[in-house]
N, C-alpha and C positions, 0 to 999 in steps of 0.2 A: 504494500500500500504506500503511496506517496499523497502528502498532502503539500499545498503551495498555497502561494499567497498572489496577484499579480500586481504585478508593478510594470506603468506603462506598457509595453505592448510584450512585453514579459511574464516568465513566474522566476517565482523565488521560491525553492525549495525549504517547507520550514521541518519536515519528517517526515523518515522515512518508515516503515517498517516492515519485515520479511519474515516469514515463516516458511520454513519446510514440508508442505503437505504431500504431494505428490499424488494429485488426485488421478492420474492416468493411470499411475499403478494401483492403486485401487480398485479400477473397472476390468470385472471379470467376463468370461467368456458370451456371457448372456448379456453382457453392455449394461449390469448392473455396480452399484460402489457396496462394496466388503464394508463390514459394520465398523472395522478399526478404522477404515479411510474416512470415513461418513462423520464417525465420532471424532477425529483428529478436523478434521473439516468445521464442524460445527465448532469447537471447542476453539481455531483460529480466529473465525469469525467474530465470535461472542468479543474476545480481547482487542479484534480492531474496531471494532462494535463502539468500544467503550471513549476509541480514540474521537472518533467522529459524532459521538451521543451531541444531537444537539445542532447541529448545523444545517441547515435548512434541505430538503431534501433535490430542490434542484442544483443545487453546489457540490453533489456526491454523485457519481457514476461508479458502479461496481457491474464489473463483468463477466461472463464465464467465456469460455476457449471452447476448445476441438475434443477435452474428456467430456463436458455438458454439452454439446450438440451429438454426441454419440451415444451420450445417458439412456435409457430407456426408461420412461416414466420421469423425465426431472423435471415435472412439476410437483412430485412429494415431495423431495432431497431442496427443491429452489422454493417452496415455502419454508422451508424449515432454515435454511440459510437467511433468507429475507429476519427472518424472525431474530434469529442468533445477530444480524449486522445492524440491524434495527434501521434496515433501508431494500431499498429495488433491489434485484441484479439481474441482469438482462443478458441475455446469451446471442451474442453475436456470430455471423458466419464468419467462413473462414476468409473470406473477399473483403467484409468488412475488419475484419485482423489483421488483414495485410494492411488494408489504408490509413490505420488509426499508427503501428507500426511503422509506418513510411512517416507518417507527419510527427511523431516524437524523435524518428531519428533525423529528418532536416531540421527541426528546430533545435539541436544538440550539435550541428556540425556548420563549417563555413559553408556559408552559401555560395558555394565556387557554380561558373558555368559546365555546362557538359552534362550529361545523363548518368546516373548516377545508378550502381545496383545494390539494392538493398536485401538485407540478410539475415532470419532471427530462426534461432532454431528451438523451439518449445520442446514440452513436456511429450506434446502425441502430437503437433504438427510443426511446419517449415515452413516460411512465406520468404516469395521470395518476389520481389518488387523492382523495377526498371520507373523510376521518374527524374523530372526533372527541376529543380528549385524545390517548391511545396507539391508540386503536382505530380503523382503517382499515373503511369499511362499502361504499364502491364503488372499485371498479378496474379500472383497464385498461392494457391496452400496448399500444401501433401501432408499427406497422411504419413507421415515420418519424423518422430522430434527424438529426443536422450532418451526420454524414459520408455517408449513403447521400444524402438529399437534396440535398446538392452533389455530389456523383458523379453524380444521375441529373439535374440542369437545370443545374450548372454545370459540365459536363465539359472543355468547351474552355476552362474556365482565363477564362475571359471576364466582364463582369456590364452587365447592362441591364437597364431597367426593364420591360423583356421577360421576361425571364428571372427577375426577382424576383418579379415578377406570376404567373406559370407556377406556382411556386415554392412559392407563397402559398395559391394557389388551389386547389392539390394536395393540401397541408397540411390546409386546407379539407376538401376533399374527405374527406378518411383521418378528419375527428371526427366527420363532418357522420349517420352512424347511432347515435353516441352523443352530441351535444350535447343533444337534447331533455331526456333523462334526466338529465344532469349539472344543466343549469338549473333544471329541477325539483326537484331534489336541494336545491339550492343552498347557500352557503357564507357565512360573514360575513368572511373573509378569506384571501387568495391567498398560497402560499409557494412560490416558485421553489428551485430546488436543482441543485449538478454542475456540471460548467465552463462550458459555453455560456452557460447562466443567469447566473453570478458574474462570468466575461468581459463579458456585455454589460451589466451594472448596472456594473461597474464601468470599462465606456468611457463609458457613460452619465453616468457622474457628475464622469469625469475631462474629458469636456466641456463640462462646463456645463449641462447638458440632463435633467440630474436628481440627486435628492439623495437616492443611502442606498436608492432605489425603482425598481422599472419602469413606468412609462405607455405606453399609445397612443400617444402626440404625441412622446415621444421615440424611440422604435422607427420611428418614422415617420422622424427628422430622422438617426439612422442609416444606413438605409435610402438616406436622400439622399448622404448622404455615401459610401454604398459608388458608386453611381453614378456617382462621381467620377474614380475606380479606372478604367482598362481591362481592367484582369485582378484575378485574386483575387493574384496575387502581388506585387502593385503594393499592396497597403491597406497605408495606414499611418496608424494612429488610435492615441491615448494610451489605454494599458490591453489592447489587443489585441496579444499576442505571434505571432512570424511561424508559429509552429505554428497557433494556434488562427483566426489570420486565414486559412488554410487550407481550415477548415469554415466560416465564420462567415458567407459568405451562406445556406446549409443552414439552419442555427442558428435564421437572423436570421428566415426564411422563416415556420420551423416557429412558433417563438415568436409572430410576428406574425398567422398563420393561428390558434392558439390564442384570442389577444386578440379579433380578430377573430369567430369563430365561438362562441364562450365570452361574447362582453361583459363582458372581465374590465376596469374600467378602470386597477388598478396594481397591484402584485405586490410582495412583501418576500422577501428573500433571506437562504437557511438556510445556515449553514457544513456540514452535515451531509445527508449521503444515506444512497447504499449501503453506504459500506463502516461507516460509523457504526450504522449498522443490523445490519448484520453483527456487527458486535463485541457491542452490546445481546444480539443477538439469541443466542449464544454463551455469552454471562455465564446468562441464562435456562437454558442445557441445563448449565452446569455446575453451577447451584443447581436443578436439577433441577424447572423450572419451564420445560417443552418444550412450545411450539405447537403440534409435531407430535402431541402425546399428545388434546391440545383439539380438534384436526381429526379425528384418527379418531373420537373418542365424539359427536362430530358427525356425521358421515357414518351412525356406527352409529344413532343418533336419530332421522335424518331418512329412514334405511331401514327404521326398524322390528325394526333386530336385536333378539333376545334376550338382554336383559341377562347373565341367570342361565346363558344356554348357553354366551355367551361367556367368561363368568368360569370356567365347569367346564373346557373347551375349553381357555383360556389356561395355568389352573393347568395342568392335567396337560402339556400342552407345554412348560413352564417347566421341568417336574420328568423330563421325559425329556430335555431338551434337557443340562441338568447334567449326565443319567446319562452322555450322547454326549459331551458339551461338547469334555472333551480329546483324544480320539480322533479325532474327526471337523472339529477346528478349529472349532469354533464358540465357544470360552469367551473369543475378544474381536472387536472392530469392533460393528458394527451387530446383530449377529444375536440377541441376544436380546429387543433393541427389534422388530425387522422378525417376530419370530415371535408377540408380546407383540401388534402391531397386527392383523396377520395376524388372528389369532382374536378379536379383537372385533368385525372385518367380516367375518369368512368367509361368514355369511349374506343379505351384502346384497341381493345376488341375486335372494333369495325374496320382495321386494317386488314381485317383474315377474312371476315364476313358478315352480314348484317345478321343471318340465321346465328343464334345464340352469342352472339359478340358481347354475352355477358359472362359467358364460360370461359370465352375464347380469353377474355381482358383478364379472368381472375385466374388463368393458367400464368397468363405473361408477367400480371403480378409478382404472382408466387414464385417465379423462377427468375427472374432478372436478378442478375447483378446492383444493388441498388444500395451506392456509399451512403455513409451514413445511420442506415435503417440495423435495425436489432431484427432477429428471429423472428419474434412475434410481433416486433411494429411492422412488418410486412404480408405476415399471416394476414392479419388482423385489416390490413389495406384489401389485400386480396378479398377476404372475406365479403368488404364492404362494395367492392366494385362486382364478386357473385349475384349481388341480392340486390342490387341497384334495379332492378325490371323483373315482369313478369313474376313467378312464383314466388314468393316468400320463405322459405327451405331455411327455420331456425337451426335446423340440425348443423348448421354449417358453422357455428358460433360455437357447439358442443367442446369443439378439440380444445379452448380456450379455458384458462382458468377459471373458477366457481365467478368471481367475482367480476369480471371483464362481460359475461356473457349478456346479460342485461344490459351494463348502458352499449355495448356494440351491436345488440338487435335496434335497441329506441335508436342509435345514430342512424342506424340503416334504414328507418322510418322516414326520417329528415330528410337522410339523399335522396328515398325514391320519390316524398313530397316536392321537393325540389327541381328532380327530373322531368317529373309529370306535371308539373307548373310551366316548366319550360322545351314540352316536348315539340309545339309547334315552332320552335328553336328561334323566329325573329321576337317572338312576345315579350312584352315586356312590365312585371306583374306590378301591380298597384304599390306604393310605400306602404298603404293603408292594411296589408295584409296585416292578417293576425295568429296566432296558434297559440290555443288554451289546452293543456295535457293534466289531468288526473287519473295515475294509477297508466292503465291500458287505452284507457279513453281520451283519442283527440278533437278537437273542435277545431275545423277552420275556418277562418272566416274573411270574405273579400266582399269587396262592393257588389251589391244588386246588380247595378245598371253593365258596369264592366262584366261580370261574367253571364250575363244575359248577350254580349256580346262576343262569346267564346262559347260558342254552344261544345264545341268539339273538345275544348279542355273538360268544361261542365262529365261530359262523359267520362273523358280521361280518368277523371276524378272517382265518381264512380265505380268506374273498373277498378281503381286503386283499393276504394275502401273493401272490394269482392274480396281483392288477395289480403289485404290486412287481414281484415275478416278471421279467415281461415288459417292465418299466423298467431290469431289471439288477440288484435288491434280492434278496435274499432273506432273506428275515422266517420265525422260526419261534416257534411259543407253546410255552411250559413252563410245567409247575405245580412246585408244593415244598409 
């Protein structure tokens, strides 16, 4: 955990703190976490818990990696975490770990020109990132970090040059569909990042064997020296603590299959990752300068949404969502961001087909690359651009936590209000509109004369309250 302070267009670190969990090795064959890993897990939490008690909840981002996107069931294990930290945590893809990762490690290094390749090798994943300045342009994450990779070749606690090779080769293997690309990309300078990375530059250099850098030829003379060992628990090298000597033929493996398969010949090491990312990336949503807002008008760009429909769409959803806001628990958390994105892609759809282009939108959703966005703030996007038209299918809210389920059905109330207000797309609905909600039951109310003048919305409407209806809404029109 890192906490900071900012200062002008800075932070200032004011503490840090680290704990040894090793929650990758914990997850067993079923993609569940072993009760000692679960219990060492809560038990870190609770004591960083203690550091942060008290700090307003949008100043604290906590997140999970590549062992909680491979959890099975980690909505038990991430209530209980929530509870022990006495905040959110939100589990991020691996695309989103690479970008938060790229921006802690340029805000830690000179901002030289030239394309730069970035490098962090985690617990159970590798990102490996090509940008340039602040701006991240290719990424990836494998499924290969210290801890799975010595779990899966160094199990019995053992090390040979058997096994290092295995190891290596493996490593190998896991780049070997995206090295082409990356070479061709290419880079004017390599920046490692994360503890294995900073462990082995700095056994490296506390041996003799290099200075301030990582090369080939000394990952090499490492490498010899682990060989030395009978067991991982036996290393004993200057700069290598008995924790991280633990993982550090994993580590040493990956790194070296990197170099290897890459032709990187030396590397510089950044004080800065994830969680330095994290924080940047935080300061950005509280100066209201959100990535997330950049990715949707993206997505909407390169589907060809309608600008102009989205803007009618958003507004009137904006302005009934207020009328609901306190009634319906929607006037804090996410929900006027998630209704705001919502309607800028509600149409993406329609660049595949006009037949079901509400299926087709809420696939593209759920599967895009989309900086920024956490696991479930995309789910939970997607969900809302499913249920935007036609049938109402709450089951689609189900996979979502107990508490999330509610107000993200009443959002998707709003949108499809809002849709169906503006499906004859030039209209342009009265200020005068109004929306009264108790419980399940909405009232809306427009002018007499105007909707006497939209006989075909008048229907629209209608049909709306049919499908409510039968979701458990019931919607009725009034004039005044």
């Amino acid at each position: 955990m890192i906490v900071a302070r900012q200062e002008g267009d800075g932070l200032r670190v004011v503490d840090r703190l680290r704990e040894s969990v090793r929650l990758a090795a914990g997850l067993n064959k079923k993609k569940q976490l072993d009760d000692d890993c679960r219990e060492r897990a809560l038990a870190c939490l609770e004591r960083f818990g203690q550091r942060v008690d008290g700090l307003p909840p949008a100043n604290v981002r906590a997140v999970g990696t590549n062992t909680l996107r491979q959890l099975r069931r980690a909505g038990d294990f991430l209530e209980q975490a929530e509870q022990a930290l006495g905040h959110s945590i939100q589990v991020i893809s691996g695309y989103e770990e690479a970008r938060l990762i790229y921006l802690g490690v340029a805000h830690s290094i000179a901002d030289e020109a030239g394309q730069r390749l970035v490098i962090d090798i985690g617990g159970g994943s590798t990102e490996l990132i090509i940008g340039e300045h602040f701006q991240p342009r290719v990424m990836e994450s494998l499924h290969m970090g210290c801890v799975s990779t010595t779990q899966r070749h160094f199990a019995d606690g053992l090390i040979n040059s058997a096994q290092l090779r295995r190891a290596r080769i493996a490593a190998e293997q896991e780049l070997e569909p995206i090295a082409d690309r990356y070479r061709k990309q290419g880079w004017d300078r390599v920046v490692g990042a994360s503890g294995t990375i900073r462990a082995i530059a700095r056994c490296l250099e506390l041996q003799g064997w290099a200075a301030g850098e990582i090369h080939l030829e000394g990952l090499k003379q490492l490498s010899a020296a682990l060989r030395q060992f009978d067991s991982v628990k036996a290393i004993d090298l200057k700069g290598i603590s008995p924790a991280r000597a633990e993982v550090l033929p994993g580590g040493l493996a990956v790194l070296m299959g990197i170099f290897e398969q890459l032709g990187i010949k030396r590397m510089e090491v950044a004080d800065g990752a994830l969680r330095e990312g994290l924080l940047f990336d935080l300061v950005g949503r509280i100066h209201h300068e959100d990535v997330r807002m950049a990715s949707v008008v993206a997505l909407a760009r390169r589907y060809h949404c309608d600008p102009l429909q989205a803007e009618r769409v958003g507004r009137s959803a904006e302005h009934l969502r207020q009328k609901a806001a306190k009634a319906w628990g929607l006037d804090k958390g996410p929900f006027a961001d998630l209704l705001s994105w919502a309607a800028q892609i509600h149409e993406v759809g329609l660049d595949i087909s006009h037949s079901q282009f509400h299926k087709h939108g809420a696939y593209i959703v759920a599967h895009t690359d989309l900086a920024g966005f956490t696991r479930d703030e995309q789910q939970m996007l997607a969900a809302l651009v499913r249920v935007h038209r036609r049938k109402f299918s709450q089951s689609v809210f189900s996979e979502f936590a107990e508490r999330w389920q509610t107000p993200l059905a009443r959002l998707a109330v709003i949108l499809r209000l809002a849709v169906a207000l503006h499906r004859a797309r030039a209209v342009e609905v009265p200020s005068t509109l109004s929306l009264r909600v108790e419980g399940n039951a909405l009232q809306l109310r427009l002018p007499a004369d105007w909707l006497a003048g939209h006989p075909l919305l008048e229907a629209d409407l209608a049909e709306e309250a049919d499908m409510l209806a039968a979701a458990g809404f019931n919607l009725s029109v009034r004039t005044r």
